[in-house]
N, C-alpha and C positions, 0 to 999 in steps of 0.2 A: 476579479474572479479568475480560478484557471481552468484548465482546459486537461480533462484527463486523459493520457494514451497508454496503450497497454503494448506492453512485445509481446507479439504472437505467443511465445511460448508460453506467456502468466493469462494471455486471455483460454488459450488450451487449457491448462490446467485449471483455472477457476469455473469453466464449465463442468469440469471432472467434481465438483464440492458439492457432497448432497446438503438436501436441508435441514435443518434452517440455516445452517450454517452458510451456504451461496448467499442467501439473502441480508444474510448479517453484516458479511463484510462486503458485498456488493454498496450497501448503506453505510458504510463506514467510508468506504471508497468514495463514492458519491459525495461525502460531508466535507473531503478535502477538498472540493474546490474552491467553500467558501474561507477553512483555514487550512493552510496542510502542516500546520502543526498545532494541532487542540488539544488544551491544556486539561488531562485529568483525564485522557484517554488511551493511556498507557504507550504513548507517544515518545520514540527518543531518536535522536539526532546520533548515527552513527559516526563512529571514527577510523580513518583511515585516510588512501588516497585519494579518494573520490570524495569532491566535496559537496556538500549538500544529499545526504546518502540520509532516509528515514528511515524507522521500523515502526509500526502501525501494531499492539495485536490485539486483536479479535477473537478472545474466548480462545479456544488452543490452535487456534490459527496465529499466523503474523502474513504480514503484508510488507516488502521492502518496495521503494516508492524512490524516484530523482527529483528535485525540484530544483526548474529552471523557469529565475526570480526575472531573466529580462524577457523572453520571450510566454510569461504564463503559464508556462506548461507542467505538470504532472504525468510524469512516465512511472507505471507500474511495475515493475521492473521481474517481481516474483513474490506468491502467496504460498504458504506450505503448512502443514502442519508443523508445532512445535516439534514434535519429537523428530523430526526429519532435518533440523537442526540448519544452520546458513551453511 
């Protein structure tokens, strides 16, 4: 199981999300500990330099996400809306 953490800045801004939408991806969030990449939940493995780089999205929200496989951990890294674009 991993252990989710947020940067300051994604936890700031995911307070800022009214409802239902805070709840939704709060629970989406949450669901990564048991996989942090769930199959059929609009889930992809970003590319670039940074490896191990997720996008999660949730209804016209997204979620980018770090997963680090030796130490457990999930870093939240930034939630936005779609149109607000990476």
């Amino acid at each position: 199981m991993f252990n989710i953490l947020f940067r300051q800045q994604a936890a700031k801004r995911l307070l800022k999300i009214n409802e239902p939408y805070f709840s939704a991806i709060k629970k989406e969030i949450l669901l990564l500990q048991k996989n942090y990449f769930p199959a059929g939940k609009n889930c992809k493995r970003l590319q670039g330099k940074e490896k191990d780089l997720y996008r999660i999205r949730i209804g016209n929200y997204r979620s980018l996400y770090h997963v680090d496989h030796g130490k457990k951990i999930i870093t939240v890294l930034r939630t936005f809306n779609r149109n607000e674009g990476y």
